[in-house]
N, C-alpha and C positions, 0 to 999 in steps of 0.2 A: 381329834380327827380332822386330817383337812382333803382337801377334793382333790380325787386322783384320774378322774374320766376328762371329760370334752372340756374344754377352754378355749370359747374362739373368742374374735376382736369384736364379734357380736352377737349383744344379748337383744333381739328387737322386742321393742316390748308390745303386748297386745293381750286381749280379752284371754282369758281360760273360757274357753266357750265349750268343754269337755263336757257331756253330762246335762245340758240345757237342749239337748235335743232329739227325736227318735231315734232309735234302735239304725245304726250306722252297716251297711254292706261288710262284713267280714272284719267286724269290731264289734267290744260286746256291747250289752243291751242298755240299756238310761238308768243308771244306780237310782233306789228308790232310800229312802231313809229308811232307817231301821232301828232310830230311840228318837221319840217327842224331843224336839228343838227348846223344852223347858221343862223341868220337873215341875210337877201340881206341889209338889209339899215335901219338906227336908226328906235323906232318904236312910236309912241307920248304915252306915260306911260298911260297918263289920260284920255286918250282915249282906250287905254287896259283894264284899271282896271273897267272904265264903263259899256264897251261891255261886258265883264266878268260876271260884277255884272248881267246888265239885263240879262243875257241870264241863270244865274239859276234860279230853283225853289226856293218855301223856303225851305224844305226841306235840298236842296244840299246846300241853304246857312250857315244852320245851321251845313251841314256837314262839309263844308269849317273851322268852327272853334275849329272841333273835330281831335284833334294831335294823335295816336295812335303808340304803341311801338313792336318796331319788333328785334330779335336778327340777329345779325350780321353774324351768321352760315352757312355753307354751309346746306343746305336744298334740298330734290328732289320736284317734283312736287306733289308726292304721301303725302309728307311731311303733316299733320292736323296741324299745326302751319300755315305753310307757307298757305294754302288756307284760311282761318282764314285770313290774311294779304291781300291774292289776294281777297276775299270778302269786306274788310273795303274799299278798292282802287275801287275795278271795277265796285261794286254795288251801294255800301254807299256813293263813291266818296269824301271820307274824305280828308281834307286840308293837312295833313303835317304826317309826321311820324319820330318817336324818333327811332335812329339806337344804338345797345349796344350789344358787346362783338364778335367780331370777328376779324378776321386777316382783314389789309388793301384794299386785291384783291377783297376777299370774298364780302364783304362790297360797294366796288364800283359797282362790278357787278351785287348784288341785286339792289340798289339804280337806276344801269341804266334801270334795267327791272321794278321795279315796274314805274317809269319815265316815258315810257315808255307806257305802261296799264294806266294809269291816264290820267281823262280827261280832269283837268287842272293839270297843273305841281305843286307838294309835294313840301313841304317847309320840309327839311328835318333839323332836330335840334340830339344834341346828349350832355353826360354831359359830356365834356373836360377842369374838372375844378383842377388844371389847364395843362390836361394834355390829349391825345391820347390815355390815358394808359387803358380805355376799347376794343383798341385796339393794346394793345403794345405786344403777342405777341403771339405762341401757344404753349403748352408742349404735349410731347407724353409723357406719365407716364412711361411707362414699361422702357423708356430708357433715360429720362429726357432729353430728345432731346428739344432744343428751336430752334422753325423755324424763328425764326425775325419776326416783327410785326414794327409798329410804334416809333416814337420816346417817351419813358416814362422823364416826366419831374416831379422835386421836386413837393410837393403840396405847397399850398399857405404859409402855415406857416413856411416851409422851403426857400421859395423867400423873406419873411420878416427876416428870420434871417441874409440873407446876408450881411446887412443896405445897399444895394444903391437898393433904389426905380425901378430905371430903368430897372432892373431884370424883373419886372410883364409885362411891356412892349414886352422887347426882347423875354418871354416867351411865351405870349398872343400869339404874333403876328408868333411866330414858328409854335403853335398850331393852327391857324388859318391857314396858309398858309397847313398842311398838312391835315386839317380834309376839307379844300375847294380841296384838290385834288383828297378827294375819295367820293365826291358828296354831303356832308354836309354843310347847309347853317346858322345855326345858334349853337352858341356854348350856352348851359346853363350855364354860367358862366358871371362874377367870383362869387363868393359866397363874399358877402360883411357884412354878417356876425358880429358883435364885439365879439368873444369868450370870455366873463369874468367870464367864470363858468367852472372851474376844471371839476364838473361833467358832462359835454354836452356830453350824449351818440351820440351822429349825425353829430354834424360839426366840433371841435376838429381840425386839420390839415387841413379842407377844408378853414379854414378861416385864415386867415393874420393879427389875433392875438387880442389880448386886449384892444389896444390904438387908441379909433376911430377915429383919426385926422390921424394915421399913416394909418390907415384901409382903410380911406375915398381917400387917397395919391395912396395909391397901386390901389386901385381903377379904380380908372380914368385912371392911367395907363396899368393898363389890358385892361379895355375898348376900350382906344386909339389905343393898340395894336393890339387888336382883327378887329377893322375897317381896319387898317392896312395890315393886313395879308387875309380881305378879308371876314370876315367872320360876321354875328351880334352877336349882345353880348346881353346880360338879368342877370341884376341884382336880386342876390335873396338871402335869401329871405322875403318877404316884409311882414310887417317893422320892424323883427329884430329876428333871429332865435337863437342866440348867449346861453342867458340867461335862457339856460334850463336845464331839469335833466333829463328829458321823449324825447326818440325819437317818432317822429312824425310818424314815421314806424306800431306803436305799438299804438299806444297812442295818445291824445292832451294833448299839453303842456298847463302850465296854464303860462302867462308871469304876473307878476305881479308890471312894469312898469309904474311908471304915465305918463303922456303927456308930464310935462319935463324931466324926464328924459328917453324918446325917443329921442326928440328934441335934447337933449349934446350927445346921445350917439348911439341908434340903428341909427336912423333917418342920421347922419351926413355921412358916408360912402353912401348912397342911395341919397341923392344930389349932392355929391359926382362924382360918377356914371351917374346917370342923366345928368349932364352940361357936361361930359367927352361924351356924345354921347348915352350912352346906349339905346338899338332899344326896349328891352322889360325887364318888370321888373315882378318876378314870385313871387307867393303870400304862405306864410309861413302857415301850419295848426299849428296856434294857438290859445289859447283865450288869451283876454286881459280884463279884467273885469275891470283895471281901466284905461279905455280908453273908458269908456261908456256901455260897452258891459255886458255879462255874462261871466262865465266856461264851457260852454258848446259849442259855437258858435264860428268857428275857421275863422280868420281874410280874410279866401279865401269869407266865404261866406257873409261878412258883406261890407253895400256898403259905410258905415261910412271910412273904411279903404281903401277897394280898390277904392273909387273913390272919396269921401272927402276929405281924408288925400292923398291920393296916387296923384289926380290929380288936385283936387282944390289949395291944398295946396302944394303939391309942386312940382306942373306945369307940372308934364310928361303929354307927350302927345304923349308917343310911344303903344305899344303893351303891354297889360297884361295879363299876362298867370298863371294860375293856379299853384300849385304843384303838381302830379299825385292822379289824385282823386280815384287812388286804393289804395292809403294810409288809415292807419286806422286812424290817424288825424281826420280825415272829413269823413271815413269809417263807425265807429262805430256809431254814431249818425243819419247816412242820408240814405238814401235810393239811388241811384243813380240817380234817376229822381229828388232828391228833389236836390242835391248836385250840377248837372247839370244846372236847373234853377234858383237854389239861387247862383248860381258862376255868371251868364248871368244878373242877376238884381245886384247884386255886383259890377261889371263892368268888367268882363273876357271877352277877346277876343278869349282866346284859350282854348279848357277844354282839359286836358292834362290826357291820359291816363283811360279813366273812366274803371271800368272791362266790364259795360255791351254796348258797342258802339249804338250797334241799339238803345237799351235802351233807352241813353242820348239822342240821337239824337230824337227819337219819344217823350220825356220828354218834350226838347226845342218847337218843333212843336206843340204840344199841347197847352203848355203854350201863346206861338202867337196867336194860334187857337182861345183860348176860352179869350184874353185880356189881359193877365197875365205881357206877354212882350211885346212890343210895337216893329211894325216890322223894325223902325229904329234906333232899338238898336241893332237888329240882323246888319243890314247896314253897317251902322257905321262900326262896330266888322269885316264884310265880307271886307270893305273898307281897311281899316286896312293891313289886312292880304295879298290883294293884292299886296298893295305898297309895301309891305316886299317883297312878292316876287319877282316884278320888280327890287327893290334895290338889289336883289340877284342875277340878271342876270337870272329871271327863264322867264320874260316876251320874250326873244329871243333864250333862250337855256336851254334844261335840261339836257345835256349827257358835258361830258369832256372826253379829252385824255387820258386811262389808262395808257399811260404811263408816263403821269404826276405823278400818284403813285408811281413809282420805283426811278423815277427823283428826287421826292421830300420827300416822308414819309422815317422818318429815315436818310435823306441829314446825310452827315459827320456835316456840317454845324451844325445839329440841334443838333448833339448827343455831339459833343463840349460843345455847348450853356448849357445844358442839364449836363455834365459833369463840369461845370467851375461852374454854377451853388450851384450845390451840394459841392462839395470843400469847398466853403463859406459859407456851412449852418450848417456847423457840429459844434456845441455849446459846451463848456466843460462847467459844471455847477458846478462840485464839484473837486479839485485833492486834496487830503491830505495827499499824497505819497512826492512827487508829483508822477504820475504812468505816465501821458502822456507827450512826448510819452514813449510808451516802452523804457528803455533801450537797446545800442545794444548785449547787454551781457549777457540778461535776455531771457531767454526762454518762449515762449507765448502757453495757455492752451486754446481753443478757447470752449466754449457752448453755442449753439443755443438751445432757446425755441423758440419757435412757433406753431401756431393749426395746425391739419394738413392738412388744406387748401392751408395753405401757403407753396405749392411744390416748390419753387423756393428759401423760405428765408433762407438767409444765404453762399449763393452757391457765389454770387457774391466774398461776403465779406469772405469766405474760401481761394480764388483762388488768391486773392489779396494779403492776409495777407500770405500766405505762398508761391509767386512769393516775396513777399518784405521781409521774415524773415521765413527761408528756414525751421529752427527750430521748428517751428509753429507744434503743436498736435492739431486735434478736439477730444476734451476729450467726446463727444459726442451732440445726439439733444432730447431735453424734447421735451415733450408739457402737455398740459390740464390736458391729462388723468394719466401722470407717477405717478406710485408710489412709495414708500419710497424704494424699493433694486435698480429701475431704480439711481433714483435718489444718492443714495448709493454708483453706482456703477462709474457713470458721478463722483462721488465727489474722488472716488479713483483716478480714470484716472488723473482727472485736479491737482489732489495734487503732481504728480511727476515734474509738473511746474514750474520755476518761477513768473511768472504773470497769476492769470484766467483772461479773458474777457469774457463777459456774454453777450450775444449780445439779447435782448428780442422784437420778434414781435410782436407788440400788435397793430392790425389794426382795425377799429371800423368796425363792419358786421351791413348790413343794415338791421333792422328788428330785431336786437338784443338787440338793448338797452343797450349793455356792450361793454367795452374795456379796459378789466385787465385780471390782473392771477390770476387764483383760488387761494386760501389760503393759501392751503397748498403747490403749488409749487412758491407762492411768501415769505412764510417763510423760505423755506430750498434757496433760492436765499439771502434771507436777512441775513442767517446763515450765510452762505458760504462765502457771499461778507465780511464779518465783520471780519472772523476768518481770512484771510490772504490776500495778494495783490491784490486785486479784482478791477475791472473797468467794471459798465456796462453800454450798449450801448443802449438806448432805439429807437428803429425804429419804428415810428407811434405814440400813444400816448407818449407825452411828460412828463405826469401828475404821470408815475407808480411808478417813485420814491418816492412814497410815500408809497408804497408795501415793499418797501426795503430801509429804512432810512438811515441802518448800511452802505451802500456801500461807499469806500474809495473815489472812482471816479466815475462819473455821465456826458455820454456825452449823448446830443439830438442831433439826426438826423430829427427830425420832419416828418418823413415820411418812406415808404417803395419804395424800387427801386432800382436796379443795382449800378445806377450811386451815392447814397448817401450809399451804402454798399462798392463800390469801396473807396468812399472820406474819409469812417470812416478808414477802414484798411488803407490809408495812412498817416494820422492824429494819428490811433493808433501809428504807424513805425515811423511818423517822417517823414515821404517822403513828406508831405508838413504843411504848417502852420495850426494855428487851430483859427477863427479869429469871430465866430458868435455868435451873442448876441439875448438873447431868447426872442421874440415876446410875450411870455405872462409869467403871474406869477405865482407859488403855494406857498400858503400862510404856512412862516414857515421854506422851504425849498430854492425857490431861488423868485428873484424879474424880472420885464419885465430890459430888458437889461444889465442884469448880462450873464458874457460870460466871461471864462479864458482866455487870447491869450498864444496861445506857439508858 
């Protein structure tokens, strides 16, 4: 699931002061606890999960498996978001809630208040694939001030460039250890994925490349690690998102995969996963029409996939959860009540995110009502959910130590990890200079593109290259919308250079369906890079070299982030090796483990 509400240029960070203090004017009242912050002595699980189960309605059992998404913001109580959240909790008494985009503090202090107000304890999940980085960090625009946030780690496809496996591991379990210390119990990750489509508007970098035996390998080791560090893990998504052109944001994909070739290819990373432990595995809005089915009917809500293929066949027997059924995937076609019900006779344990809550929820109770569901399907599904959260230490405690946050998110520890990381993912694909690295004699002309969302890209990768090559110009920053005298003008600047670097962010937007440069600022890139010394650096989409064929040098970073914007500027300089081999292929251009070493 990824975030489909508010995204501004800033996230300010500050106290969660919710809840520390009297009964607020036409806001509700100061949330009191409602379970001891420690159990006296172990508690028998099976005996919790029972008492539990009998003691709801059906109602609340149906609500138990409605997850709902909340931002990670500072918020007042006055706030129409935030009461919205305290109504799904207080009233609705929904089972779990999706936490996204805020500073670390902010985050745990909501988490401990809604906690708190709930009448059994939220299974709280969030997407840290593979990374914190919806909480990594906040910017004040007017001064581009960065307040710190979480540790930001490569994505998946840059831990695959490093070749040693045990990377997904060390990372998993980083992330794990920091998103359990700001009250997160379940990570939506890893994305298991096989990316063998240049065109995949959606998963792209989320996923750990094209070769699904290496795919299936990272896998398991994320999984592992993610147990490790504390946290469950959910494979997704099922059974195989890889293979598309249409984001699911927007749209249903159509997959047009047979049964064997799932079987060699989506499917082997997803057993994969499964044997590695994985707690719950999350269901892809696609169709697969040769898989039995039609174009029209997305694999969340068919019970051929989620519970023939998924568990008959290959034996899970953890939790299955939906992909956010505010997605137009399964949007466009369904009504909410229908999407609800047909996800429950599918075999979903968890409906993730619907837009209309009450909605769903009155959908499902109906459905029982009048025969539709049988009420120990609901069971089952409430059963489920329990044990998660006992396995998550929620049956003895819902609050932790905030200053476990300061202790651990962002540890030196992590940003190492995080930084050694990156170092090893930086790919050269093409030098016909050779250009990398710079020479030391050679003066650097540095241009960043980017949308201008991206307040932060490049800044890294500025700071560095001009601490390590003092010479260093930023001939300027495009984006989207430049046009030809901008562009004119960048081309004057960089030409008093020795060497341009072109550094291009191209991060896929959820709900967009694209992840390229316009036409016309991917031709005057293709000019430029051809007519003289050019090296450019692609951060996020790996695939745009093919916007810019002419360019002499072609390095992937697989992703966006400080630490893989530090690693390229030293990679560019020379200040350390260049040693990473590319997880997937474009046809024509480079192949899966083509990588220069300097």
């Amino acid at each position: 699931m990824d975030m489909s509400r508010r995204f501004g240029l800033a996230l300010v960070a500050g106290l969660w002061l919710a809840g520390c203090g009297p009964r607020t004017a036409g806001g509700p009242a100061e949330p009191r606890a409602r379970v001891p912050a420690k159990a006296s002595r172990p508690i028998d699980t099976t005996s919790w999960v029972e008492r539990n189960l009998a003691s709801l309605s059906l109602r609340d059992r149906v609500a138990q498996m409605v997850t709902v998404w909340s931002l990670g913001d500072y918020t007042s109580y006055q706030d129409s978001a935030f009461a919205e959240v305290l109504h799904w909790v207080d009233s609705l008494h929904v089972g779990g809630l999706t936490i996204s985009l805020g500073t670390p503090v902010e985050v745990a202090h909501k988490l401990d208040l809604l906690q708190r107000r709930s009448r059994l304890p939220l299974l709280v999940s969030s997407d840290l694939e593979p990374s914190l980085m919806r909480l990594e960090t906040a910017v004040y625009p007017a001064y581009l001030l960065e307040t710190g946030g979480a540790t930001q780690f490569p994505p998946a496809m840059a831990i695959a460039a490093t070749g040693r496996d045990e990377d997904a591991y060390d990372v998993a379990r980083a992330i794990a250890r920091e998103g359990r210390a700001v009250g997160v119990h379940v990570n939506f990750a890893p994305v298991v994925d096989v990316n063998n489509n240049p065109n995949n508007p959606v998963i792209g970098t989320r996923s750990f490349g094209e070769d699904p035996a290496r795919v299936a390998r990272l896998a398991a080791h994320f999984v592992r690690g993610t147990r490790d560090g504390g946290l469950l893990s959910t494979a997704k998504h099922f059974p195989g998102h890889g293979d598309t052109d249409v984001d699911s944001h927007v749209g249903l994909p159509v997959i047009s995969a047979t049964p064997a070739r799932l079987r060699e290819v989506e499917l082997l990373p997803f057993r994969a996963a499964i044997a590695a432990g994985a707690d719950m595995v999350m269901s892809a809005h696609i169709a697969l029409p040769a898989l039995g089915g039609d174009s029209a009917t997305p694999a969340t809500l068919r019970p051929d996939v989620m519970s023939a293929l998924l568990r008959d066949s290959l034996g899970f027997q953890g939790t299955a959860v939906t992909d956010a059924l505010s997605m137009e995937g399964v949007g466009k076609g369904y009504t909410v009540a229908q999407s609800a019900v047909m996800s429950v006779l599918a075999g979903a344990d968890i409906l993730l995110k619907p837009n209309d809550v009450p909605g769903a929820i009155d959908a499902v109770v109906a459905a029982v009502e009048r025969g539709e569901v049988p009420p120990a399907r609901i069971d089952s599904s409430v059963r489920r959910l329990l044990w998660l959260k006992a396995r998550a230490g929620l049956a003895t405690s819902r609050s932790r130590s905030l200053d476990s946050v300061h202790a651990i998110v962002a540890s030196r520890e992590h940003r190492a990890l995080a930084q050694d990381v990156a170092s090893r993912a930086i790919t050269l694909i093409r030098d016909s200079g050779p250009l990398v690295p710079v020479a030391a004699s050679d003066r650097i002309a540095l241009v960043v593109y980017s949308p201008e969302s991206e307040v932060k890209a490049g800044r890294a990768l500025t700071r560095e290259l001009a601490r390590l090559r003092p010479g260093m110009r930023t001939a300027g920053r495009i984006g989207p919308g430049s046009a030809a005298p901008v562009l004119d003008s960048v081309a004057r600047a960089a030409g008093e250079q020795d060497v341009l670097v072109i550094a291009a962010f191209v991060r896929r937007v959820e709900g967009e369906g694209r992840a390229t440069v316009p036409p016309h600022v991917a031709a005057w890139i293709d000019s430029i890079a051809s007519s003289r010394r050019a090296i450019v650096v692609a951060f996020g989409n790996p695939y745009v070299l093919r916007q810019f064929p002419k360019a002499q040098a072609y390095i992937n970073a697989f992703g966006i982030g400080d630490a893989l914007e530090i690693a390229a500027a030293r990679a560019l300089s020379g200040a350390q090796p260049v040693t990473g081999r590319s997880p997937v292929s474009l046809p024509g251009y480079f192949a899966r483990g083509d990588g220069l070493t300097r």
